[in-house]
C-alpha positions as CSV (number, residue, x, y, z in Angstrom):
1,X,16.7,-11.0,0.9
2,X,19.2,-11.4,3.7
3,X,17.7,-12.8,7.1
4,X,20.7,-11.3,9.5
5,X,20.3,-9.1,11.4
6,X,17.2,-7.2,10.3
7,X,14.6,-5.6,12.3
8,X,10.5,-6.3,12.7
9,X,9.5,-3.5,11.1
10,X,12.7,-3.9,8.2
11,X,11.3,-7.4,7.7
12,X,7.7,-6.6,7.5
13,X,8.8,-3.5,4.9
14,X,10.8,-6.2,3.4
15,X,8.0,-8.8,2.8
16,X,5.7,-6.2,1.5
17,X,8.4,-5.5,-1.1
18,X,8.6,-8.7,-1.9
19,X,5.0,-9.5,-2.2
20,X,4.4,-6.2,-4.5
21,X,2.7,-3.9,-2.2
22,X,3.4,-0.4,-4.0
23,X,1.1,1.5,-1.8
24,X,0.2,1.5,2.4
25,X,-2.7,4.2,3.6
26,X,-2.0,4.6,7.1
27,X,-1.5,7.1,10.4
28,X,1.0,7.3,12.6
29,X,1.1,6.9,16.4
30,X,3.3,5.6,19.4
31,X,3.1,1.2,18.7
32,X,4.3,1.9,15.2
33,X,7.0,4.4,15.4
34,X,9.4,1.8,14.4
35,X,7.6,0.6,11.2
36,X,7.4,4.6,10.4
37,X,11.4,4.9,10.9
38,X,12.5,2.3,9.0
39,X,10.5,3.7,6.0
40,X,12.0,7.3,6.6
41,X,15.2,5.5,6.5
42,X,14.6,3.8,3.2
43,X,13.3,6.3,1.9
44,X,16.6,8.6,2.6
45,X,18.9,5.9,1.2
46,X,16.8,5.8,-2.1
47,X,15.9,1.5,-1.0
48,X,12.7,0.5,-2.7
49,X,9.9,1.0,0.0
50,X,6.1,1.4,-0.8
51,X,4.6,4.4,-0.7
52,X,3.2,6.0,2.3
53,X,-0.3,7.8,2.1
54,X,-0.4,9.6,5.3
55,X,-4.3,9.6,5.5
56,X,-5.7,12.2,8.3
57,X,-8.0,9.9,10.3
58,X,-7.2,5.6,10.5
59,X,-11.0,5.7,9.2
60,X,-10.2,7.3,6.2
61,X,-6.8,5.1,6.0
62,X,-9.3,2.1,5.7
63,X,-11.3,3.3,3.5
64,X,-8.6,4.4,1.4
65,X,-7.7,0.8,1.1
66,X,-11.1,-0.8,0.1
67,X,-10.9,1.7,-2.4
68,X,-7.5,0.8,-4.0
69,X,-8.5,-3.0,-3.3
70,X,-11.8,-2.3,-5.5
71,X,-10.2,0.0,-8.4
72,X,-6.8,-2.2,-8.5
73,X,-7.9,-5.5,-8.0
74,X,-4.9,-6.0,-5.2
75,X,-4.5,-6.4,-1.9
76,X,-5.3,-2.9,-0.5
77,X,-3.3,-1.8,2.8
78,X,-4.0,0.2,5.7
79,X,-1.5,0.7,8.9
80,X,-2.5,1.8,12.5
81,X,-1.0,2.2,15.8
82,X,-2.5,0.6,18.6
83,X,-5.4,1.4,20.8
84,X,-7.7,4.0,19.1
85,X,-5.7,3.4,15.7
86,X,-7.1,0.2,15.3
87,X,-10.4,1.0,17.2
88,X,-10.6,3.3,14.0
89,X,-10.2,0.7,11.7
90,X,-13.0,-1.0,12.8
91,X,-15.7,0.2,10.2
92,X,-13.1,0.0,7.4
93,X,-13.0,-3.3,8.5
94,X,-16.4,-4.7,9.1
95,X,-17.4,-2.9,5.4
96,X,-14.3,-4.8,3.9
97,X,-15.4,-8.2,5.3
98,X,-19.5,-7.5,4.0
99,X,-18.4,-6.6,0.6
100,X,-15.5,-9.3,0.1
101,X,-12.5,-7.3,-0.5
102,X,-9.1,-8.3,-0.1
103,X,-7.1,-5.9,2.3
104,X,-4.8,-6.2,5.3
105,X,-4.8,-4.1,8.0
106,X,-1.7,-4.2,9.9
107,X,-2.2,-2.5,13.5
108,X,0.8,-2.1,16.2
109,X,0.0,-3.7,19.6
110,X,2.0,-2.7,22.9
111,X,4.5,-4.4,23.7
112,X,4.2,-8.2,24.5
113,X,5.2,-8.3,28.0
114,X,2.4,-5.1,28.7
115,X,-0.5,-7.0,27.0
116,X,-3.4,-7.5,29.5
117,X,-2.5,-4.8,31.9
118,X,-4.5,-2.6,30.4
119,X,-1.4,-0.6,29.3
120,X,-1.8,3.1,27.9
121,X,-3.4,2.7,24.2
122,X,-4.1,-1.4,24.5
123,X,-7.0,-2.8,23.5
124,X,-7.7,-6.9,22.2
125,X,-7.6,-6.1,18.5
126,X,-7.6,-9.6,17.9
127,X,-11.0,-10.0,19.9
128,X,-12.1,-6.8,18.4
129,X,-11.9,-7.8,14.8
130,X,-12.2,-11.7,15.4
131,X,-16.0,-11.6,13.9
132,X,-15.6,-8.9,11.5
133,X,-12.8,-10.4,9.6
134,X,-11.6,-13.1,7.7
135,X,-8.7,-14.0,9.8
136,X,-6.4,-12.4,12.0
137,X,-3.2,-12.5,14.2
138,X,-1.2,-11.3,17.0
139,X,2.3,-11.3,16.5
140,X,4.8,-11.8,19.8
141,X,7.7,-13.3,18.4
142,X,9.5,-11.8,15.3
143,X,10.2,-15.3,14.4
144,X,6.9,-15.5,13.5
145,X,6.3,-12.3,11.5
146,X,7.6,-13.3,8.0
147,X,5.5,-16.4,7.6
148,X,2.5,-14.6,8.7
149,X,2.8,-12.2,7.0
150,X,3.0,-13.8,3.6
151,X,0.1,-15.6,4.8
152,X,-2.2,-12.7,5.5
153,X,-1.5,-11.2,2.4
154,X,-2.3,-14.6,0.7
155,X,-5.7,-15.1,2.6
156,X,-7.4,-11.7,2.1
157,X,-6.6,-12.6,-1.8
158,X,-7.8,-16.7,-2.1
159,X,-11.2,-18.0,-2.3
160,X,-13.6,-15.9,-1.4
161,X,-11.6,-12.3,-0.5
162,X,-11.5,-10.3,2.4
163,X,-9.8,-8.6,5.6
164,X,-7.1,-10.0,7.7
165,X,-5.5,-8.1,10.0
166,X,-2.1,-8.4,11.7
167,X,-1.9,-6.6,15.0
168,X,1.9,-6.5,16.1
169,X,3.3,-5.8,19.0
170,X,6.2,-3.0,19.3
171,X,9.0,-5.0,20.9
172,X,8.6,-7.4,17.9
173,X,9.3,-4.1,15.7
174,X,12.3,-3.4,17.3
175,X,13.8,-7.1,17.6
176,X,16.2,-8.1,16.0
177,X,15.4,-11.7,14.0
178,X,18.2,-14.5,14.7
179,X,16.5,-17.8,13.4
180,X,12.7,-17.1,11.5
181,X,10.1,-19.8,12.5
182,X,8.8,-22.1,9.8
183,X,5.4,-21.5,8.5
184,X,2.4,-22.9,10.2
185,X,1.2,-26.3,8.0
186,X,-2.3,-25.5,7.3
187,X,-4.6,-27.5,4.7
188,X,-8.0,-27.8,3.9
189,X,-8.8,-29.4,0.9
190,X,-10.3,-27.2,-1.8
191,X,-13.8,-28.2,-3.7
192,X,-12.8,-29.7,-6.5
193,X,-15.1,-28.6,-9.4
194,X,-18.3,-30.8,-10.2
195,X,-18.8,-30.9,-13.8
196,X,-22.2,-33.3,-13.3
197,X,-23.7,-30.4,-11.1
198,X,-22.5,-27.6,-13.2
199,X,-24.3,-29.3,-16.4
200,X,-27.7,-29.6,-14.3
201,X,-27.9,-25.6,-14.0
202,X,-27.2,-25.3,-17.4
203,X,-29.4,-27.8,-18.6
204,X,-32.2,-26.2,-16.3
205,X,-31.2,-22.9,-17.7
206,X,-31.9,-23.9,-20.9
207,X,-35.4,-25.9,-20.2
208,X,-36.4,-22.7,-18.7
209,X,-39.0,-20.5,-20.5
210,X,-37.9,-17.5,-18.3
211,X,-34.7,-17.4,-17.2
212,X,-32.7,-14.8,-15.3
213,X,-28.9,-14.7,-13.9
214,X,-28.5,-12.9,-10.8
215,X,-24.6,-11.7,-11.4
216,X,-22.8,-10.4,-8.0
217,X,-19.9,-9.4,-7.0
218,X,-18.0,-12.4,-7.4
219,X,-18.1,-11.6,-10.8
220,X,-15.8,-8.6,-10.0
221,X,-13.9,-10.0,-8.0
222,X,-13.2,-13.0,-10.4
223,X,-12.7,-10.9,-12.9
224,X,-15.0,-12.7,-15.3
225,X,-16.8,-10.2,-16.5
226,X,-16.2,-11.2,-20.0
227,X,-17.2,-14.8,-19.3
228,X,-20.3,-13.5,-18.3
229,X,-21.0,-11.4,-21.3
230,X,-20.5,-14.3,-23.3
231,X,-22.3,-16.7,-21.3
232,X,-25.6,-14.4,-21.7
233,X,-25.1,-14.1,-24.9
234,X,-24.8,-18.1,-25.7
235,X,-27.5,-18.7,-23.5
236,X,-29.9,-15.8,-24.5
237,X,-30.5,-14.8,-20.8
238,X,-30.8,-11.7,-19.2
239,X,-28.6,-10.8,-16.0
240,X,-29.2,-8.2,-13.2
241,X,-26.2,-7.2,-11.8
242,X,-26.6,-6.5,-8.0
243,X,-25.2,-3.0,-6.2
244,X,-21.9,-4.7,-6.2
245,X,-21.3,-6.1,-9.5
246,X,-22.0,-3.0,-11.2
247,X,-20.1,-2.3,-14.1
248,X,-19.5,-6.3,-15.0
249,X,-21.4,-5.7,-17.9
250,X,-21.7,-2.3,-20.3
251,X,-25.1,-0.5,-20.4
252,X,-25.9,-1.0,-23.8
253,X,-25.8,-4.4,-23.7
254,X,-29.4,-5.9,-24.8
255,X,-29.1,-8.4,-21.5
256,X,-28.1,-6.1,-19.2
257,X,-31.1,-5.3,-16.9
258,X,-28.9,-3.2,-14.2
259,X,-29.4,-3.3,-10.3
260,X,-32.1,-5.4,-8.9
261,X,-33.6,-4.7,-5.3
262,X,-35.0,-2.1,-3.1
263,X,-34.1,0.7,-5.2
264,X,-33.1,-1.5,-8.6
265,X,-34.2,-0.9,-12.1
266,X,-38.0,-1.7,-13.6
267,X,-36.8,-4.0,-16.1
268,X,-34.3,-6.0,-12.9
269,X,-37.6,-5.8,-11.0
270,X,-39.7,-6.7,-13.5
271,X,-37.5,-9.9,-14.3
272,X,-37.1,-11.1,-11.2
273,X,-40.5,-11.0,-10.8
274,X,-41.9,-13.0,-13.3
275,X,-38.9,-15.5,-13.6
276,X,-39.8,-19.1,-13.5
277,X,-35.8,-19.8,-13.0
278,X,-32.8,-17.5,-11.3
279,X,-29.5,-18.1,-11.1
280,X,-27.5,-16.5,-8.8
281,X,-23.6,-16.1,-9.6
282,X,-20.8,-15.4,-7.0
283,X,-23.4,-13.0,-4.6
284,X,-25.5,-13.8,-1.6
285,X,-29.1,-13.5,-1.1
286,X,-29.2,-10.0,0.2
287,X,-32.5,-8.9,2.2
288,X,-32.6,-5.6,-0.5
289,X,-32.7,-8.2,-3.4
290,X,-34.3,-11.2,-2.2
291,X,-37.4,-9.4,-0.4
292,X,-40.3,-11.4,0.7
293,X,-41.6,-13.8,-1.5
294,X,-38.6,-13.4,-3.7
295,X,-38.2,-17.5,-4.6
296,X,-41.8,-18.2,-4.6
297,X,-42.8,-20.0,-7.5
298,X,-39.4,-20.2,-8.7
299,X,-36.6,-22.5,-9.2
300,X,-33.0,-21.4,-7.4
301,X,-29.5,-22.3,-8.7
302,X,-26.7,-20.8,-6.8
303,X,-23.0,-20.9,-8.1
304,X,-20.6,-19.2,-5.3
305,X,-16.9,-20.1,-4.3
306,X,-17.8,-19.9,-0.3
307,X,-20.1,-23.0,0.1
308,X,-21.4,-21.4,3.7
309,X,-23.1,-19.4,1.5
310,X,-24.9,-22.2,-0.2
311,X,-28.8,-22.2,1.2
312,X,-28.2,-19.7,3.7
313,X,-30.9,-16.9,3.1
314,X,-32.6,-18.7,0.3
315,X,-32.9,-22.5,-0.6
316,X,-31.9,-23.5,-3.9
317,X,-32.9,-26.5,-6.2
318,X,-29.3,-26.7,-7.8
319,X,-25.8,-25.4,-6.4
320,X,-22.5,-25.9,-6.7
321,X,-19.2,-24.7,-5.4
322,X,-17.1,-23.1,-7.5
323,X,-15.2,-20.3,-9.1
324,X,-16.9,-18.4,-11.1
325,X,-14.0,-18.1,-14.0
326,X,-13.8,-22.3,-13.7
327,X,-17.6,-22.6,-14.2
328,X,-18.5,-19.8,-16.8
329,X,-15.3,-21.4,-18.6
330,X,-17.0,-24.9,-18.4
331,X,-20.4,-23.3,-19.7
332,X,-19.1,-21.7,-22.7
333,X,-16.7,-24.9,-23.4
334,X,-19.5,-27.1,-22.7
335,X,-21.1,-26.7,-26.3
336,X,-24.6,-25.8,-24.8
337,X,-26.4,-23.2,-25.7
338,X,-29.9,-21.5,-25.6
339,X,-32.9,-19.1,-27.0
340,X,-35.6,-17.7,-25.0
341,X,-37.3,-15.5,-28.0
342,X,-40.2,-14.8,-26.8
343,X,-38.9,-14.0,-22.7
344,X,-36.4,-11.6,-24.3
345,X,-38.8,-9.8,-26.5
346,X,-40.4,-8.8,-23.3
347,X,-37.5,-7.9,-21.7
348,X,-36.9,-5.9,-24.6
349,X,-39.8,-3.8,-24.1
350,X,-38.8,-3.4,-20.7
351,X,-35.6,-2.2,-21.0
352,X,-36.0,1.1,-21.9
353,X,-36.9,2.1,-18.4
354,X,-34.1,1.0,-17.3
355,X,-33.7,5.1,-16.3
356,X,-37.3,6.3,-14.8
357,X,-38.1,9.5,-15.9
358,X,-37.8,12.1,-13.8
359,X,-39.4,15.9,-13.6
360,X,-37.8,19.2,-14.3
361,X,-37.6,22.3,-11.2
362,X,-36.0,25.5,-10.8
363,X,-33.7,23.4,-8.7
364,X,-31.1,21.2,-10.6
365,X,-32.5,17.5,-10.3
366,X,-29.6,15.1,-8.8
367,X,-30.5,12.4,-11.7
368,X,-29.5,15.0,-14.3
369,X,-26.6,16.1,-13.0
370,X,-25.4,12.4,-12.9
371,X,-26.4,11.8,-16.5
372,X,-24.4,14.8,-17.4
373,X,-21.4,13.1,-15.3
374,X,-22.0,9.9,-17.1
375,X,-22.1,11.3,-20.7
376,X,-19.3,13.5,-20.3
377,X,-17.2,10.6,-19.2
378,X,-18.3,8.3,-21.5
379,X,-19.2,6.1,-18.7
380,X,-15.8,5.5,-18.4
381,X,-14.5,7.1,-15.2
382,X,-14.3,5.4,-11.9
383,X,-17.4,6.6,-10.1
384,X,-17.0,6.4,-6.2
385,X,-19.8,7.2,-3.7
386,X,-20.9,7.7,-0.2
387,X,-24.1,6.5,1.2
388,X,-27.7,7.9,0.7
389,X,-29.4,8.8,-2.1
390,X,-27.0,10.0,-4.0
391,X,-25.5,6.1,-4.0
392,X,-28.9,5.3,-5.5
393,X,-29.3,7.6,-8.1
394,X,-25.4,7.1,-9.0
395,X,-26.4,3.7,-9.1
396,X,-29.4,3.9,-11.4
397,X,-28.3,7.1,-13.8
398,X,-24.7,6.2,-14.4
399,X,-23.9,4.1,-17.2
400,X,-21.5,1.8,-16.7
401,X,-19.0,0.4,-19.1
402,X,-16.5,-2.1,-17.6
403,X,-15.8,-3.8,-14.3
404,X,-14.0,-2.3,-11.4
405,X,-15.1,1.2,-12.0
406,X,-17.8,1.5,-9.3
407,X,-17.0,2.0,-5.7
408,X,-18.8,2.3,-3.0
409,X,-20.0,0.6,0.3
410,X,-22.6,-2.0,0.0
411,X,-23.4,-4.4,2.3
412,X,-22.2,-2.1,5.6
413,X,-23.3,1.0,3.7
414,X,-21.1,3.4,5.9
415,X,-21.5,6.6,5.3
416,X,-18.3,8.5,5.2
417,X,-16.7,6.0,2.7
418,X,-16.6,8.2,-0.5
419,X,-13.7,10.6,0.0
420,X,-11.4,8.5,1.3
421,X,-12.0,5.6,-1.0
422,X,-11.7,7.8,-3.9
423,X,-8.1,8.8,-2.8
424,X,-7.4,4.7,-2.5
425,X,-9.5,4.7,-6.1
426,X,-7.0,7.1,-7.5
427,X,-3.9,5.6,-6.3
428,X,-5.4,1.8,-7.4
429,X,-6.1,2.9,-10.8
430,X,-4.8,6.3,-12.0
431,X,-5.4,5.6,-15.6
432,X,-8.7,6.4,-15.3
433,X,-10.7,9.7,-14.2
434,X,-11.9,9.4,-10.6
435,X,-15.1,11.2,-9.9
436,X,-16.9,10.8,-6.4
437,X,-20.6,11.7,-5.9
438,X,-21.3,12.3,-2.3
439,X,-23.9,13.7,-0.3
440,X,-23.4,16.8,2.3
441,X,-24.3,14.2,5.1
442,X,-21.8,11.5,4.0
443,X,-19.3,14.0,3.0
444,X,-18.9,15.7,6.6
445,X,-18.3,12.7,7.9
446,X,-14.8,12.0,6.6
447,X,-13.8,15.7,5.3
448,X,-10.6,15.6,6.9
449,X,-9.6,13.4,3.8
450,X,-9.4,16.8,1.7
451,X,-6.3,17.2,3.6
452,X,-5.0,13.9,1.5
453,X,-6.4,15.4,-1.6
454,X,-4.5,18.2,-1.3
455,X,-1.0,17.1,-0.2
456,X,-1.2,14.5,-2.6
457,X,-2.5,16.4,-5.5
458,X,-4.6,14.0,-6.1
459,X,-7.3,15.1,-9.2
460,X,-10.3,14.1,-7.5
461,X,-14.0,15.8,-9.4
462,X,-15.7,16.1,-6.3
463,X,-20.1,16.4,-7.0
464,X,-21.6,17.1,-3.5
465,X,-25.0,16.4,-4.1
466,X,-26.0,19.2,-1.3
467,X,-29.8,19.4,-0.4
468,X,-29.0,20.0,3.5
469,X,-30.9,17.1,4.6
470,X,-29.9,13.4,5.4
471,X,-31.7,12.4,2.1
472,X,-32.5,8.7,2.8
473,X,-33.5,8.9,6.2
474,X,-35.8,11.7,5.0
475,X,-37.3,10.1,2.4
476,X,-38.0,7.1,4.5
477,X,-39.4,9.1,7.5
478,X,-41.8,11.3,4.5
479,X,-42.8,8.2,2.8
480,X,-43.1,5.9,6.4
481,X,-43.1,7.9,9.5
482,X,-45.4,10.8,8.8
483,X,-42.8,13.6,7.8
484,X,-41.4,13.5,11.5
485,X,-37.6,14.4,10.0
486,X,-36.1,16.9,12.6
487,X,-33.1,15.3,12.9
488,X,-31.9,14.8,9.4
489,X,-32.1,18.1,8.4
490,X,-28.1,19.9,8.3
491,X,-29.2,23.0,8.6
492,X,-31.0,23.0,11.7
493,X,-29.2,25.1,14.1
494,X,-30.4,26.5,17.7
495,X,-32.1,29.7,16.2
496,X,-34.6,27.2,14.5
497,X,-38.6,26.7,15.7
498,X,-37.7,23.5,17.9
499,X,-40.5,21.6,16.3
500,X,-39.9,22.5,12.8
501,X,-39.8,19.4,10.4
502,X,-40.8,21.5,7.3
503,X,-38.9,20.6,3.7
504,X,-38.6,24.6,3.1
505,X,-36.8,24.7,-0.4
506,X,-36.1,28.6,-0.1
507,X,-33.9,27.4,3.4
508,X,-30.2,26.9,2.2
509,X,-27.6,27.7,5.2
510,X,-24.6,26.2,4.6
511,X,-22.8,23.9,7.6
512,X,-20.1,24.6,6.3
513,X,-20.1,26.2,2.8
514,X,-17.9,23.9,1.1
515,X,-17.0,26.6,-1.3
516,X,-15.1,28.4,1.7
517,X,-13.1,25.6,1.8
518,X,-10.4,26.8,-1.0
519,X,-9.5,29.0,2.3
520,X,-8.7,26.2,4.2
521,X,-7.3,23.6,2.0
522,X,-4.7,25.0,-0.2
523,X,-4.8,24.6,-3.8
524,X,-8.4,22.8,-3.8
525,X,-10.7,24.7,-6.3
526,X,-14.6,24.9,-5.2
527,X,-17.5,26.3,-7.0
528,X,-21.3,26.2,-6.0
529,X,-23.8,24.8,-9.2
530,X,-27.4,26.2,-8.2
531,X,-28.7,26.4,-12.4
532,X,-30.4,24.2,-14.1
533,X,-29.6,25.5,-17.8
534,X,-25.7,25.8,-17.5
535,X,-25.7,22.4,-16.0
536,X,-23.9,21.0,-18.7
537,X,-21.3,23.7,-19.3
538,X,-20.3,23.9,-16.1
539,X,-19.8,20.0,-15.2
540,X,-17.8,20.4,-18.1
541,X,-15.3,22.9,-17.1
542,X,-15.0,21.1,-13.8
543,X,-14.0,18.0,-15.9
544,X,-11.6,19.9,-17.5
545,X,-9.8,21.1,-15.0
546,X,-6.2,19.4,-14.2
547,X,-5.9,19.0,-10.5
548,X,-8.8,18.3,-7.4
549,X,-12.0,20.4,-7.7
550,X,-14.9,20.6,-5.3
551,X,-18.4,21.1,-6.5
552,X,-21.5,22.3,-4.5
553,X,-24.5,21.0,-6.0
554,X,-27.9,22.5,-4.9
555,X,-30.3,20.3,-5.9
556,X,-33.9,19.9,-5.4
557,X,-34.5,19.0,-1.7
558,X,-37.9,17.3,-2.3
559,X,-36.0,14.7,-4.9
560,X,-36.9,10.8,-3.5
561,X,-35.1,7.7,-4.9
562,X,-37.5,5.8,-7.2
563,X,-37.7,2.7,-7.8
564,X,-38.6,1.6,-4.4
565,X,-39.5,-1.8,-2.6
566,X,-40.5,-0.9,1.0
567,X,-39.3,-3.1,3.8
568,X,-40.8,-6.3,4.3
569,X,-42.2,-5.8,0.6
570,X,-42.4,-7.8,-2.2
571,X,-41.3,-7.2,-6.0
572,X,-44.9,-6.7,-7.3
573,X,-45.1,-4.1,-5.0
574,X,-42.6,-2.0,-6.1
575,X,-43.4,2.0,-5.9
576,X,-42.5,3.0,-9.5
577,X,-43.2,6.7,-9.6
């Protein structure tokens, strides 16, 4: 790589080259004209560069990333100008750093000598982002860039993942690099793995009479999916897998009890419940999961690679820090094993409702037309959502097969997140079908992201789950706040009775009809499902069809999302029908 010579922005193109970035989601704008050049330039001489995904809003740029970091398993990568270019990387951000995925959001940043004059389009990125991030930098010198650059990238991938971001300013784009600095030294020693306390949880796992592993996303993230299949297996156990570790295990597997929490399967629930031992791997104590009285009665053992997460929420009886690949490989080396006959006999029974039933309606129920998705896909595709109650009912009607398939924003749960993070979805993992499930609130709230699809051609199976209504918030304010929902419904306009909070089925208006928007996006098919009996058929043909295709789905307005613990709860009183 020669060192002469060269640019900012040709050395940061450079390093991402070299580091095997294939793909950037990004906007334009005025501090990163120079990066955007030198790209152009490549580009025209036929130099290797990575691609470019001109998203339409730095949002949906972020998103885009968190999408490809989830499908691909890389570092995903977003870039911004400065001012309200990073300002709209915020929420990308903060969801990136709650769900532990490794991206790097490179921002530009005017130019040194301007910062703290309040210059057009400056803002303190680095103050901005300091909490919501793993690490970040301002860059002043391109002596610097190179080294942190490589060490960005290498952060937001070791340990426990997440953001960094890199906020540069533009006169370091435009310098010229004489002599690079030499990296920072940084060290902190690792936890070196502690075989004595690994072999306490699993001999207390095995003493147990009722045992359950609570599986996170670590486990994704690890990618020990496998391992764990295996390790439930040798140890007869049964695992929930929490909202982000979806998919670690297929559905059909006997010890696979699905999503626990809030809105989490009967049989998760159930097990949870009556467990006499849990043991949580690679995932925090969320408030969803562990709800009040959650460890009562119960012994704790917590395995997770970022000890500050060690007895935060919940305190455990045994823990250790560690890897999840390095201590499901010492389990299933370790020649233990275990059978709890008569605990999964009753989780056997259980089981079957893992799917609650669910009733039938001249409307097309959202749980059927997700079951249609799921067996028509094989529980295959990569299923990408936004957030409401279509997230739930994707959640507890899809049946997963294999890790990395499920996307969607848990711990921020930003609404707004599907579309774009399909498109990153697509671009991380194109082997498989992508298929997002949105809602018509979270939809509208990043629909310039069609604009992507299109350009891109991009064969996105759009499902809007459309029932004109902020479900969730609905649902809540029906089942807690006396049916006071005037603000959640989308089709309220001013021609409305101003104190109307009825759930009138029969009222459909359509803001916007998303079938009208073939007019407006060229080349994007649309079609509106409102029928029950050719449900299946037509899910079908939209499968079927080659290139992007957005579906309309009316379903039944009154649907609620059941399972459900209420906040400040506890697991036996879980609302099951």
């Amino acid at each position: 790589m020669p060192n002469d010579t060269r640019t900012g922005a040709a050395i940061l193109l450079d390093v991402l080259n070299d580091l095997g970035v294939e793909t950037i989601f990004g906007h334009t704008g005025g501090a990163v004209i120079p990066i955007h050049v030198e790209i152009n330039k490549r580009l025209r001489a036929g130099t290797p560069v990575p691609r470019f995904v001109l998203c339409r809003q730095e949002g949906g740029a972020g998103h885009a990333a968190e999408g490809y970091a989830r499908a691909g398993g890389r570092v995903g990568v977003a870039l911004a100008t400065s001012g309200p270019g990073a300002t709209n990387l915020i929420t990308p951000i903060a969801d990136a750093y709650k769900d532990s995925l490794p991206t790097l959001f490179i921002t530009g940043q005017v130019p040194s000598r301007a910062i703290g004059t309040d210059a057009f389009q400056e803002v303190d990125t680095v103050g901005l982002t300091r909490p919501i991030s793993k690490h970040n930098y301002l860059v002043k010198d391109v002596a610097d860039l190179e080294w942190v650059l490589r060490e960005a990238h290498a952060l937001a991938m070791h340990g426990r993942p997440g953001p960094v971001v890199v906020d540069i300013c533009k006169d370091v784009q435009l310098a010229a690099l004489e002599t690079a600095n030499v990296p920072r030294v940084r060290h902190r020693e690792s936890v070196a793995f502690d075989p004595k306390r690994a072999d306490a949880i699993l001999d207390a796992l095995a003493r147990a009479e009722r045992p359950v592993v609570k599986a996170g996303g670590g486990v994704i993230h690890a990618n020990a999916a496998l391992a764990l299949q295996r390790f439930a297996e040798r140890f007869d156990v049964p695992v929930t897998t929490t909202f982000n570790a979806l998919g670690a295990l297929p559905f059909e597997l006997v010890y696979n009890l699905g999503m626990p929490g809030m809105h989490g399967t009967i049989p998760a629930n159930y097990a949870l419940r009556d467990a006499d031992f849990i043991l949580a791997l690679g995932g925090r104590f969320d408030d969803r999961v562990a709800v009040r009285g959650f460890a009562a009665g119960k012994r704790i053992a917590h395995v997770d690679i970022d000890p500050s997460e060690i007895d935060k929420t919940i305190a455990t009886d045994l823990n250790l820090v560690a890897t999840l690949d390095e201590f499901l490989a010492h389990a299933l080396a370790s020649g233990r094993s275990a059978r709890h006959p008569e605990w999964m006999t009753r989780i056997g029974e259980w089981r079957p409702r893992m799917m609650p039933p669910y009733g039938r309606s001249e409307y097309i129920k959202p749980q059927a037309a997700i079951e249609v998705i799921s067996e028509l896909t094989g529980g295959e595709a990569t299923l990408v959502t936004g957030v409401g109650q279509h997230q739930m009912w994707s959640a507890q009607y899809y049946r997963f097969r294999r890790p990395r398939q499920w996307i969607s924003s848990g711990g921020l749960g930003t609404m707004g997140f599907g579309l774009p993070a399909a498109v990153g979805a697509w671009y991380g993992d194109p082997t498989h079908p992508v298929v997002l499930i949105d809602g018509d609130g979270s939809f509208q709230m990043n629909i310039q992201e069609l604009g992507t699809v299109v350009a891109n051609r991009i064969p996105l199976k759009m499902f809007v789950l459309n029932n004109s209504f902020l479900g969730m918030v609905r649902q809540w304010e029906d089942m807690m706040d006396d049916g006071h929902h005037y603000e959640t419904c989308l089709a309220r306009t001013t021609e409305c009775d101003p104190d109307c909070i009825d759930l009138d089925q029969s009222c459909r208006r359509q803001i916007p009809n998303l079938t009208g928007l073939k007019y407006v996006y060229p080349r994007l098919k649309t079609l509106r499902l409102r029928d029950p009996a050719t449900l299946h058929a037509d899910i079908a043909a939209v499968l079927a069809e080659p290139g992007p295709v957005l579906v309309d789905v009316w379903i039944d307005k009154a649907e609620n999302v059941i399972p459900m613990i209420r906040p400040g709860h506890s697991l036996e009183q879980m609302i099951e029908s």
